[in-house]
N, C-alpha and C positions, 0 to 999 in steps of 0.2 A: 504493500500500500504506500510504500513511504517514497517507493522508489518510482510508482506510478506518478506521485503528488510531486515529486521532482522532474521528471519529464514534459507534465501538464506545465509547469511555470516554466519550463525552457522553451515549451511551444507558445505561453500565451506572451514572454519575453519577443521572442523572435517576430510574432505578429504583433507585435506593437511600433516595432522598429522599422518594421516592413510599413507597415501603416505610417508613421513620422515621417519613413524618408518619401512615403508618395506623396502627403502634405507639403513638402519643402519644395520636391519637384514640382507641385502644383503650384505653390505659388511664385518661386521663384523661375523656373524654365520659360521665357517667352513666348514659346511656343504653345502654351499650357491654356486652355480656354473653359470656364466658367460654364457649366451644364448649362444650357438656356439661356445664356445674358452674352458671351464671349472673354474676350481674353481680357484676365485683368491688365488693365495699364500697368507698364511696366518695360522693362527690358527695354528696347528699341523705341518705344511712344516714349517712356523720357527722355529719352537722348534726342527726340526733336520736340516734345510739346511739352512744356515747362512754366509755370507759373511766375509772373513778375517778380523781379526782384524788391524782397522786403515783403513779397504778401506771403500769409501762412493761412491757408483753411484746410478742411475735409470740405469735400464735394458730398452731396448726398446721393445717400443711394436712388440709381435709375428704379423707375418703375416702368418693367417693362424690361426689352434686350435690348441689348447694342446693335446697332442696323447693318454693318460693315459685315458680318459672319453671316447674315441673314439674305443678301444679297450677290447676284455676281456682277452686275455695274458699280459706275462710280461720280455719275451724274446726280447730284443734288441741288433741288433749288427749296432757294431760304426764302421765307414770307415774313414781312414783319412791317414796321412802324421806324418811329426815328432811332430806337434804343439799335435795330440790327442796320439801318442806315449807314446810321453814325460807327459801323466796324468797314463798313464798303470802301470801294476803292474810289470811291468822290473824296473820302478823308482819308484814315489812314491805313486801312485797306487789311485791319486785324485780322477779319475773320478768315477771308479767304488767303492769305500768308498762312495763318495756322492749316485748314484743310486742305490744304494744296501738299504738305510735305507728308500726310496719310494717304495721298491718292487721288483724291477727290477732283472731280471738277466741277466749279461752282460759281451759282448766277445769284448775287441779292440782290434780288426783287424789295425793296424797301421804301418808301418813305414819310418822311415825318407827316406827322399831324392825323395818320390811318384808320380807319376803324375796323370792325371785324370784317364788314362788307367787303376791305379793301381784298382778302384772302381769295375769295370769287372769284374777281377781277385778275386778279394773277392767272390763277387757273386756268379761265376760260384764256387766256393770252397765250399763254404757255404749256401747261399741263400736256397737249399733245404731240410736244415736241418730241418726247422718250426721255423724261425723266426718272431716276431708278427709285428714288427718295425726296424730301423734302424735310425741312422744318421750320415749323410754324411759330410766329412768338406775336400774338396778336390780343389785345385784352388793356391793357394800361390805358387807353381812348374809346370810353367807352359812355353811352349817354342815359346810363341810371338803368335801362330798357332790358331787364337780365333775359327775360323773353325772348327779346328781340337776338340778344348777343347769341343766345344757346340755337335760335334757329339759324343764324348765321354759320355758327361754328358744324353744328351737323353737316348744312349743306357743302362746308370743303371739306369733311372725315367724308362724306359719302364717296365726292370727288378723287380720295385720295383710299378707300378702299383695298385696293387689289395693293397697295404698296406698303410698306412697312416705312413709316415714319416717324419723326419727335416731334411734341406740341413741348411748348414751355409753359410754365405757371410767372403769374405776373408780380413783379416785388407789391410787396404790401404796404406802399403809401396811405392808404383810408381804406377804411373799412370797408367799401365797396368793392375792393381788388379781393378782398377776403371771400365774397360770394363769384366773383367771377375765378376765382381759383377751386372754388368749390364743383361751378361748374363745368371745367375744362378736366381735371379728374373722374369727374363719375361719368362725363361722356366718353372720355377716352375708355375706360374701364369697359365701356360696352360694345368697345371696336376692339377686335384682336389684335390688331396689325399696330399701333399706338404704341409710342413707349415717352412717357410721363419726365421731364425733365425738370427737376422743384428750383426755378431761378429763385423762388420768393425765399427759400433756405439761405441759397447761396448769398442771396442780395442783403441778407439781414451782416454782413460781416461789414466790418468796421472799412472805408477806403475804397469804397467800386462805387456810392453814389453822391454824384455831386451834390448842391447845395440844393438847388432844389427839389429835393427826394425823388427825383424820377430818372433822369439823364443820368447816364455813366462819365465816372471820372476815364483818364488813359487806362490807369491800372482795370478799372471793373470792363472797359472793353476787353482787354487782353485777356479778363477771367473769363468773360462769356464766351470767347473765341474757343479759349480751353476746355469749357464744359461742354461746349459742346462738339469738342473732339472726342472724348470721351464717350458719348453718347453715340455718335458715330464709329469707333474706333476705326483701323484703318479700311481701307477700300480692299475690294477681290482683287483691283489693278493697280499696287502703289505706283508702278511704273509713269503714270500718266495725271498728275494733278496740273489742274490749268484754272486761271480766272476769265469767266464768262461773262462777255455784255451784259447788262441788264439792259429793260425795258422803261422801266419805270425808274427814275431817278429829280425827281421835283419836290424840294426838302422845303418849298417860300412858305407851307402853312406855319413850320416851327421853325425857320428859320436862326432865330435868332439860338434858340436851343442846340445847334450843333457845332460840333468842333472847326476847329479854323480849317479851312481848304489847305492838301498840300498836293501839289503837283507830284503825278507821281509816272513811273516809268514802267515795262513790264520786262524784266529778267528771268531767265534760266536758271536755277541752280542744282547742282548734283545731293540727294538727301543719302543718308546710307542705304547698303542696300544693291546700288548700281542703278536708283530710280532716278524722276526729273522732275523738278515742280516749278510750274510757270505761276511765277507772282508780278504785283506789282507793287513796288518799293519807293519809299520819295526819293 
């Protein structure tokens, strides 16, 4: 018996060790992907997508998977208002700098002053060009009308259906963003394909919003560039990220709310890997 009770601890040892080191391997192997959401950031996504210097947070957890594993394109268009504007390449061209070195190639459709309606409007413009993805950040302009907002938003998840996409939640300036977070959640929850990205979390950290609680400072564009790398993780094709036209680019409703114009240029550069990502730079 004694000599039984010694072999059992030798095998529940040995499975334990075996068990620790596939742990280690999961998290640390870059290659290592997350059952149903994808691969945790890590390895290779930090060594090109990196958080400002001087800022510290946790990102929260996605609701929802990563889009990048769930896909084999690499075409994504972003819908938004002056918050995803103001990362475009009229300013300083954050967002699509960060998505371009995972792959991506990418068009923000953005601008200021938007409402939900504005999401439609894209769509119907765009939407049948062959896009693989999109993300939506639409909610912060909105006129009390939660009715109104929720039949808005239905009719682009409809449009947007057959694809696996990110919605964001809106930061929580008044109380009112509070029910429109409410109901960008439980819609999404009723679409499969939706995966939930909580800005209103992110935006509560100290240095991403400027003075007047809505607009982003530099640092909180660079954060939302990054979360929503993350959200994305990289493309089926790192080979190929590039910045797209947009269509829409008329910021005179909010004008005065956006960053200063910088002329900017469009370069090449080699990302690890042996890939290429066309940005544009001031």
């Amino acid at each position: 018996m004694r000599r039984n009770g010694f072999f059992a601890g030798v095998v529940a040892t040995l499975l334990a060790l075996v068990i620790s080191f596939g742990a280690y391997r999961f998290v640390v192997n870059r290659s290592e992907y997350l059952n149903g959401v994808g691969r945790i950031p890590g390895g290779d996504f930090n060594a090109l997508i990196s958080l400002p210097d001087g800022v510290d947070l946790t990102f929260p957890e996605l609701i929802g998977k990563m889009i990048g594993p769930q896909i084999k394109g690499n075409r994504v268009l972003m819908i938004g208002d002056s918050i995803f504007a103001s990362t475009s390449n009229r300013y300083g061209n954050e967002m699509c700098n960060t998505l371009t070195k995972l792959g991506w190639q990418v068009a923000v459709e953005a601008q200021a002053g938007e409402f939900i309606g504005f999401g439609s409007k894209v769509l119907g413009r765009r939407w049948e060009e062959g896009w693989d993805t999109a993300v939506v950040f639409l909610g912060t302009n909105n006129d009390d009308n939660m009715t109104a907002y929720e039949e808005k938003l239905r009719e682009m998840f409809d449009v947007l259906s057959q694809n696996p996409f990110v919605v964001l939640t809106t930061a929580e300036f008044r109380p009112k963003q509070l029910q429109i977070n409410e109901i960008i959640k439980r819609v999404a929850d009723e679409y499969g394909n939706v995966t939930v990205l909580d800005w209103a979390a992110v935006a509560r950290n100290n240095g991403l919003i400027g003075n007047d609680g809505i607009h982003l400072t530099a640092d909180g564009r660079l954060v939302l560039a990054t979360a929503i790398a993350r959200s994305l993780e990289f493309a089926h094709d790192r080979n190929n990220g590039q910045c797209l036209e947009s269509v829409f680019h008329d910021d005179s409703k909010v004008l005065a709310a956006m960053p200063t114009t910088i002329p900017a240029e469009t370069v090449t550069t080699d990302v690890p890997g042996g890939a290429t990502a066309t940005t544009v730079v001031p």
